[in-house]
Backbone as JSON, one array per atom type, in Angstrom:
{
  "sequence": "XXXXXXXXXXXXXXXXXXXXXXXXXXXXXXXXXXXXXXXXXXXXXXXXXXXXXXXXXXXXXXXXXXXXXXXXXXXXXXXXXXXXXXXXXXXXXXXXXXXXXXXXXXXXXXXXXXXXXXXXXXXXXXXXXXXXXXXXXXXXXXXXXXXXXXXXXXXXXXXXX",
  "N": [[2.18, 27.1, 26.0], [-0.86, 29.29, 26.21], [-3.54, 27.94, 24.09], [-5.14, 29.34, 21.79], [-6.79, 30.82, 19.07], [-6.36, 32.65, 16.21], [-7.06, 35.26, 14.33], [-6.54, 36.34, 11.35], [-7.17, 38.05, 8.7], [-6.49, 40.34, 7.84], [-4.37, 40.76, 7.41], [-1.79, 40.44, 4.86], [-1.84, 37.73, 2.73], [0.32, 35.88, 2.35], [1.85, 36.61, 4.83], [-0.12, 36.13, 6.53], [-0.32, 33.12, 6.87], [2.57, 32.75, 7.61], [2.75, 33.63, 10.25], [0.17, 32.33, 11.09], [1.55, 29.13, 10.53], [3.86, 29.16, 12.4], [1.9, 29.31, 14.85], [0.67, 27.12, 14.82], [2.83, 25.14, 14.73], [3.82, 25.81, 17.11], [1.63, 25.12, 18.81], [0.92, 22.49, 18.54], [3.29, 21.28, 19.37], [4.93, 18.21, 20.48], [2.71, 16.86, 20.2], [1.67, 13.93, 18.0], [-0.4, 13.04, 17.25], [-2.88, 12.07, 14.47], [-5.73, 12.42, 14.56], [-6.0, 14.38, 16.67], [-3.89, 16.43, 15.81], [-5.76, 17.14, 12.55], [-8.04, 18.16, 14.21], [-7.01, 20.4, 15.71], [-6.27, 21.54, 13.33], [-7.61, 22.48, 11.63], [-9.63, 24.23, 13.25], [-8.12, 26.23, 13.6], [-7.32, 27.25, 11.41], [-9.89, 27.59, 10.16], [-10.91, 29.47, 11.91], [-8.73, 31.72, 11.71], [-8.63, 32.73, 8.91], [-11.54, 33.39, 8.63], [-13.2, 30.97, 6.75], [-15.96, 29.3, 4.96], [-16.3, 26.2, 5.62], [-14.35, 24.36, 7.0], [-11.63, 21.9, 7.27], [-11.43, 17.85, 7.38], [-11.59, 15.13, 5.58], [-11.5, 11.68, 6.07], [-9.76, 8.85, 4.78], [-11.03, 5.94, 5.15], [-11.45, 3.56, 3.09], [-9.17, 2.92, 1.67], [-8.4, 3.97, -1.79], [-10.97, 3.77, -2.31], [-12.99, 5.35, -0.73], [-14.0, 8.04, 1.48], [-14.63, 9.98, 4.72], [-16.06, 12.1, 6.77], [-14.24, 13.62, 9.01], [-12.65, 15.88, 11.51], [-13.67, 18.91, 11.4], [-15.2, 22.58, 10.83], [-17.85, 24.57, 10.52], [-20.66, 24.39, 8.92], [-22.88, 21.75, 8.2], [-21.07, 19.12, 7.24], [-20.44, 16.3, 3.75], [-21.17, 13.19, 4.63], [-20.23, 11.42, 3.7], [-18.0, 10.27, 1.39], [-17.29, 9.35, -2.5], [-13.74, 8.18, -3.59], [-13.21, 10.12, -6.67], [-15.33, 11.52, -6.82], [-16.75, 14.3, -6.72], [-14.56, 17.54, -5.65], [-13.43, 16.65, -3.54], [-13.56, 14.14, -3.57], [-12.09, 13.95, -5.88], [-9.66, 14.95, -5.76], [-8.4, 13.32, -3.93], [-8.03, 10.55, -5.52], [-6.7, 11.66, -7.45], [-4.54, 12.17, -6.01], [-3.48, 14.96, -5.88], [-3.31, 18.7, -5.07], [-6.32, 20.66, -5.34], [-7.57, 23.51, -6.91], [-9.93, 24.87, -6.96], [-12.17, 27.69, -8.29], [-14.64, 28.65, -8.86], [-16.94, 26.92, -7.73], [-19.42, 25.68, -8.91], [-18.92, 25.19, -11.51], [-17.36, 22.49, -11.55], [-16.78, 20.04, -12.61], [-19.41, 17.54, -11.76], [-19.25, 18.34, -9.36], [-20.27, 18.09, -5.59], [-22.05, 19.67, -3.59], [-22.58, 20.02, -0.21], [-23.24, 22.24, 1.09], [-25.16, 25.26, 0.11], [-24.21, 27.29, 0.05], [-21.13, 27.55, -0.8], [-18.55, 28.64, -2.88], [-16.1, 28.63, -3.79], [-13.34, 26.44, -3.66], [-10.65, 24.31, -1.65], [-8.64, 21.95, -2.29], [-6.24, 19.7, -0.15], [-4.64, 17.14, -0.71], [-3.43, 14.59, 1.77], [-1.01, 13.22, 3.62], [0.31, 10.48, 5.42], [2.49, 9.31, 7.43], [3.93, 6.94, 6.76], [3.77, 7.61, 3.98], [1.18, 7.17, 2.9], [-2.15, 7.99, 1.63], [-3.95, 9.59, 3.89], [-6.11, 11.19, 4.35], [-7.79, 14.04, 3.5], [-7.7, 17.56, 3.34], [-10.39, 19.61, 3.4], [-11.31, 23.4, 2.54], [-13.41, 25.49, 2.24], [-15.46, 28.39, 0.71], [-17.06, 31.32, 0.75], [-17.01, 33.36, -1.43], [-16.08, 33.51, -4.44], [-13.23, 32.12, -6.27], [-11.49, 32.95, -4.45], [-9.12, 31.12, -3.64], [-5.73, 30.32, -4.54], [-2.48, 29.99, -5.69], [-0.65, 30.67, -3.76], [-1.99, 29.79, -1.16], [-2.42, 27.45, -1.92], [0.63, 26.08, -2.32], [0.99, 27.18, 0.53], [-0.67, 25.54, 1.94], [-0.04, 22.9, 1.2], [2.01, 22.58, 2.21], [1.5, 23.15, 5.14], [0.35, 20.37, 5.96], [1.98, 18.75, 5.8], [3.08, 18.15, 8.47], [1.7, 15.7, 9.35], [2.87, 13.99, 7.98], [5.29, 13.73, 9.72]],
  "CA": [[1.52, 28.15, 25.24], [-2.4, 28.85, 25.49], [-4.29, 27.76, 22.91], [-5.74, 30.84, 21.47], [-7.23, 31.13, 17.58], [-5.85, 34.1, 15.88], [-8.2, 36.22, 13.33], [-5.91, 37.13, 10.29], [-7.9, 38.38, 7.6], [-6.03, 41.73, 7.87], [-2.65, 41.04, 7.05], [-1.61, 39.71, 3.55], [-1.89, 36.55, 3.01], [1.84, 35.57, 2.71], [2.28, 36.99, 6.47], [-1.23, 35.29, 7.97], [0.43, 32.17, 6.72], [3.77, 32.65, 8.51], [1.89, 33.79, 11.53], [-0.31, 30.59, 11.06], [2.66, 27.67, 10.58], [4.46, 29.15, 13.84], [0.97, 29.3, 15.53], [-0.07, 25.35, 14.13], [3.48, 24.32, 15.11], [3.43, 25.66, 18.59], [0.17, 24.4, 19.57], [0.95, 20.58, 18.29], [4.48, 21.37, 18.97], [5.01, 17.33, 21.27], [1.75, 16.07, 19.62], [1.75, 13.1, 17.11], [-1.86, 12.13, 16.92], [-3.26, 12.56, 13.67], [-7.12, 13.39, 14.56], [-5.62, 15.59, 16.96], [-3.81, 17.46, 14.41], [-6.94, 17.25, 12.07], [-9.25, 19.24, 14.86], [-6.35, 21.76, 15.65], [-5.85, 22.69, 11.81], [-9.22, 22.86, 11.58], [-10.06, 25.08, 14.1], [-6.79, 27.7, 13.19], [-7.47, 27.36, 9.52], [-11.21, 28.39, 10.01], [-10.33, 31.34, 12.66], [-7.37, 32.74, 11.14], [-9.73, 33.51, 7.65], [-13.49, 33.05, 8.08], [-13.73, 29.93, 5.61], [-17.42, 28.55, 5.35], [-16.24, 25.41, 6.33], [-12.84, 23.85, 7.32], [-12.5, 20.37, 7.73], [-10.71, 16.68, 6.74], [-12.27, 14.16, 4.97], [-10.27, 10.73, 6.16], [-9.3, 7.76, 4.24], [-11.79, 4.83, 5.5], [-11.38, 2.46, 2.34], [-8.26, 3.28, 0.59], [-8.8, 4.09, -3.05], [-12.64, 4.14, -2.64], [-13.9, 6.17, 0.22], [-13.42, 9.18, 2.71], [-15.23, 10.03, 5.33], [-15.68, 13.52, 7.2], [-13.37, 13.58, 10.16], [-12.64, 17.08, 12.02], [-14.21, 20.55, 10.62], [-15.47, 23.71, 11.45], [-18.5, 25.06, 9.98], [-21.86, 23.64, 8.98], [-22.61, 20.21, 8.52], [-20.65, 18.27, 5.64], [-20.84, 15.67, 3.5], [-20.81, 12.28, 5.55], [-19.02, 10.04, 2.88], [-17.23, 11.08, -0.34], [-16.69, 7.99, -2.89], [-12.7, 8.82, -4.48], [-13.33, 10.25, -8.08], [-16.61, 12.26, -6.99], [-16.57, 15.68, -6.29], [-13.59, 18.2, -5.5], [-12.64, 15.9, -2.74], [-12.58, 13.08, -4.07], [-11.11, 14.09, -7.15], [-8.19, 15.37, -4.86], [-8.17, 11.94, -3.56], [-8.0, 9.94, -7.02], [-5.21, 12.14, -8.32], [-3.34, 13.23, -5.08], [-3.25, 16.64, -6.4], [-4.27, 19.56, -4.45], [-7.59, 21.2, -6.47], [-7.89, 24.63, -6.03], [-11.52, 25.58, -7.6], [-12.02, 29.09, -7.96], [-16.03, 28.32, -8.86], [-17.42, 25.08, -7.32], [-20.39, 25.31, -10.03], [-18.12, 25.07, -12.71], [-16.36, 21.89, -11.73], [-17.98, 19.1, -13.06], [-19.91, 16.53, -10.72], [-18.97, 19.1, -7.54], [-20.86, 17.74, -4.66], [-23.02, 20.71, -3.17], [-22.99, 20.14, 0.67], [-23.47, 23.7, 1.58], [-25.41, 25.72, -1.58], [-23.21, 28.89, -0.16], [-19.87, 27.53, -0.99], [-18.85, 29.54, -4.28], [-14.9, 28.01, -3.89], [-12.5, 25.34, -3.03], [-9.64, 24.08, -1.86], [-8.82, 20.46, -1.68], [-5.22, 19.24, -0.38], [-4.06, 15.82, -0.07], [-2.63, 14.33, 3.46], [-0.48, 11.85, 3.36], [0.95, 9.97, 6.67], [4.79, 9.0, 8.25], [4.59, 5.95, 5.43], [3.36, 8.16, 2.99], [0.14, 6.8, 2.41], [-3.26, 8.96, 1.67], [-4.71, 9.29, 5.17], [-7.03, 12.41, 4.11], [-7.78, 15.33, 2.51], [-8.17, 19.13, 3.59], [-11.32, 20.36, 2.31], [-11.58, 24.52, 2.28], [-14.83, 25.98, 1.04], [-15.69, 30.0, 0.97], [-18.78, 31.63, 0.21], [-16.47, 34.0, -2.41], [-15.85, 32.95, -5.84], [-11.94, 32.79, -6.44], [-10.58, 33.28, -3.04], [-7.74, 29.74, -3.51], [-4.51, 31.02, -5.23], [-1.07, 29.25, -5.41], [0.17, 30.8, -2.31], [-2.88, 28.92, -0.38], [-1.84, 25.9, -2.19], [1.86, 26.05, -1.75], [1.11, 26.87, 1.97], [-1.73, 24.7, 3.21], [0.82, 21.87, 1.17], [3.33, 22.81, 3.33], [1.27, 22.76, 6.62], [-0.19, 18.97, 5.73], [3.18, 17.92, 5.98], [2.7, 18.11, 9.68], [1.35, 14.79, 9.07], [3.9, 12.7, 8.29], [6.86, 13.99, 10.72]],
  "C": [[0.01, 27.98, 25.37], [-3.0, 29.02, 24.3], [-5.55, 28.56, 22.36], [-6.0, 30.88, 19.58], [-6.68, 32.86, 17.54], [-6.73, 34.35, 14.58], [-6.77, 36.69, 12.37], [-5.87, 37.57, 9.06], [-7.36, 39.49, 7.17], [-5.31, 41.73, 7.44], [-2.7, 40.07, 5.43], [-1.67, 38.18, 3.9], [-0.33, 35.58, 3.14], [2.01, 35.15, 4.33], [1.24, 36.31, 7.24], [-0.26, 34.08, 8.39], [1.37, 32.03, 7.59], [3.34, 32.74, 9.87], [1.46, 31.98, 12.08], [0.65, 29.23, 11.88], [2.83, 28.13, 11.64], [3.48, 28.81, 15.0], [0.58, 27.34, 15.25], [1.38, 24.76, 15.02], [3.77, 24.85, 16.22], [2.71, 25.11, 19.47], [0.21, 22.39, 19.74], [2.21, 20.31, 18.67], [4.12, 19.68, 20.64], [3.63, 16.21, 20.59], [1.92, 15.32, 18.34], [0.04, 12.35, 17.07], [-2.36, 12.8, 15.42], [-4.38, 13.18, 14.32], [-6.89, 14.98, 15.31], [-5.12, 17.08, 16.34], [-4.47, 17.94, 13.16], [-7.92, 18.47, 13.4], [-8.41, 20.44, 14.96], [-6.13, 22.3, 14.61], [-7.27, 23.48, 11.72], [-9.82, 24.2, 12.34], [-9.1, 26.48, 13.7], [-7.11, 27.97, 12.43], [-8.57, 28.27, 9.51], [-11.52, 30.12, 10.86], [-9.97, 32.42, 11.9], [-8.39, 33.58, 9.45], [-11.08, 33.54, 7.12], [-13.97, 32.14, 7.28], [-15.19, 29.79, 5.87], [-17.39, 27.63, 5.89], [-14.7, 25.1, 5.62], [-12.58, 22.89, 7.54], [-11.5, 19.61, 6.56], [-11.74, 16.0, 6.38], [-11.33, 13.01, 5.07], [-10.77, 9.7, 5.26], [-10.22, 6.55, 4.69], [-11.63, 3.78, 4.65], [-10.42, 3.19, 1.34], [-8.8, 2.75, -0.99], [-10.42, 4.45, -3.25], [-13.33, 4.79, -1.67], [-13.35, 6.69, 1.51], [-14.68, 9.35, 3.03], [-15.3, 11.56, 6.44], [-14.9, 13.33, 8.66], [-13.46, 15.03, 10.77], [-13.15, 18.24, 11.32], [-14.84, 21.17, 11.47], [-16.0, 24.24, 10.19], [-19.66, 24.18, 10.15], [-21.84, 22.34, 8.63], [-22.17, 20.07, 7.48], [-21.21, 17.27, 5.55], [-20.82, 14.48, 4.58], [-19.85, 11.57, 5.15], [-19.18, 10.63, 1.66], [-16.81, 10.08, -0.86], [-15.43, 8.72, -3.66], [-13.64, 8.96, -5.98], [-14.37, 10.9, -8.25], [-16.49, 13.78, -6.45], [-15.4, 16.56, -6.37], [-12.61, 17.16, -4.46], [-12.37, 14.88, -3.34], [-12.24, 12.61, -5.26], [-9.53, 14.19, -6.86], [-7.8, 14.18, -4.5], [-7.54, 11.17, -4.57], [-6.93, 10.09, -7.15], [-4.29, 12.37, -7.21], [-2.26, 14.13, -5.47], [-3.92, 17.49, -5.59], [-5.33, 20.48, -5.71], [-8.09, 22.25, -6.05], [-9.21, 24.98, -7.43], [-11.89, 26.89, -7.48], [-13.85, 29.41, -8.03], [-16.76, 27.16, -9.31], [-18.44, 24.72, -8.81], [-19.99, 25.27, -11.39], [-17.21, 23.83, -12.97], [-17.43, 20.97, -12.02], [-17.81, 17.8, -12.09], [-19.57, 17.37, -9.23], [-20.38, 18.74, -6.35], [-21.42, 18.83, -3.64], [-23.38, 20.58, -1.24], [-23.2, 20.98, 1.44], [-23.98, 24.61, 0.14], [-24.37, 27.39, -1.2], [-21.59, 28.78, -0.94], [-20.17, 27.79, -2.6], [-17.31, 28.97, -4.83], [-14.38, 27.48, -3.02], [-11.39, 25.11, -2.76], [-9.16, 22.79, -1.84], [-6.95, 19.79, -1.52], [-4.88, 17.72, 0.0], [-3.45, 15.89, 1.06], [-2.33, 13.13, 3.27], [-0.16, 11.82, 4.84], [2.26, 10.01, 6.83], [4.68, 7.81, 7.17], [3.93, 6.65, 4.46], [2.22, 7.48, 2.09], [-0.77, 7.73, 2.63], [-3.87, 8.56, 2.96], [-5.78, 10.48, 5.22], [-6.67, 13.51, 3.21], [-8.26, 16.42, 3.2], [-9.36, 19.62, 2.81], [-11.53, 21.98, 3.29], [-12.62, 25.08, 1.6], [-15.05, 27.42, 1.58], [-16.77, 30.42, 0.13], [-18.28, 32.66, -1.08], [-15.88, 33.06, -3.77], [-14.41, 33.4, -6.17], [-11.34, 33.04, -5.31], [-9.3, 32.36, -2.92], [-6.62, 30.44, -4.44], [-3.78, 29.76, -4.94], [-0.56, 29.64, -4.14], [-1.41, 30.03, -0.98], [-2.58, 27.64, -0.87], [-0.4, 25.71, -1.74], [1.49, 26.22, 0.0], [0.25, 25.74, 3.01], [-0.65, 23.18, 2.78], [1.59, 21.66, 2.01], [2.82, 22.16, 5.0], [1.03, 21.19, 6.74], [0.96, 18.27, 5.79], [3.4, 17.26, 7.31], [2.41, 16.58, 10.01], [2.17, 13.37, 9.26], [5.81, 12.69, 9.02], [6.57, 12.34, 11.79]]
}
């Protein structure tokens, strides 16, 4: 299959989604590398719906610190300590944290002043340990829902096959 980004801002979001997964698991379909699978989400994720930025934040010192790994957009943070920000609040709790307005969450870490909302999902590995986090940011206020949580959960699974 060539490896082609698809634009799906058009279609509901339900249907991008489905689009998406078949498109994510074609492309990796033989691949087991994580980073690998970190730059290819990355890159689909940010296509498929214009995010501001798209992008992992990995695991470097379990329990205390992530680090930016693959994304798409402008520059991020470099290092996120767990328990600071959206990310690594997501981290802490391994809960996904959907923020609907960043300036409302308390201590939110500002590495872009456009981002207006968040999404933050945990990534676990094949032994089910935290090996990153999905960070989602959009220049719209409110854009994360449950069906972006339920599905980006879903795709992060990818992970630990």
């Amino acid at each position: 299959m060539a490896e082609v980004t698809l634009d799906l801002r058009e279609l509901p979001k339900a249907q991008a989604y489905a689009e998406l997964h078949q498109h994510v698991q074609a492309v990796l379909e033989g691949i087991d590398d994580p980073i690998a699978g970190m730059a290819t989400m990355s890159c689909l994720l940010h296509n498929a719906f214009g995010h501001l930025w798209t992008g992992f934040y990995r695991v470097v010192t379990p329990g205390q610190l992530l680090r930016v790994g693959p994304y798409q957009g402008t520059l991020g943070c470099l290092e996120i300590k767990f328990g600071k920000g959206v990310c690594g609040t997501a981290a802490a709790k391994g809960e996904t944290q959907v923020v609907a307005d960043v300036h409302a969450f308390p201590g939110h870490i500002s590495c872009d002043s456009r981002s207006a909302s968040e999404i933050v999902v945990p990534v676990y590995g094949k032994n089910r340990e935290l090996i990153a986090v999905l960070d989602i940011d959009s220049s719209s206020k409110g854009t994360f829902d449950e069906v972006d949580r339920r599905e980006l959960e879903t795709m992060m699974r990818w992970f630990q096959q």
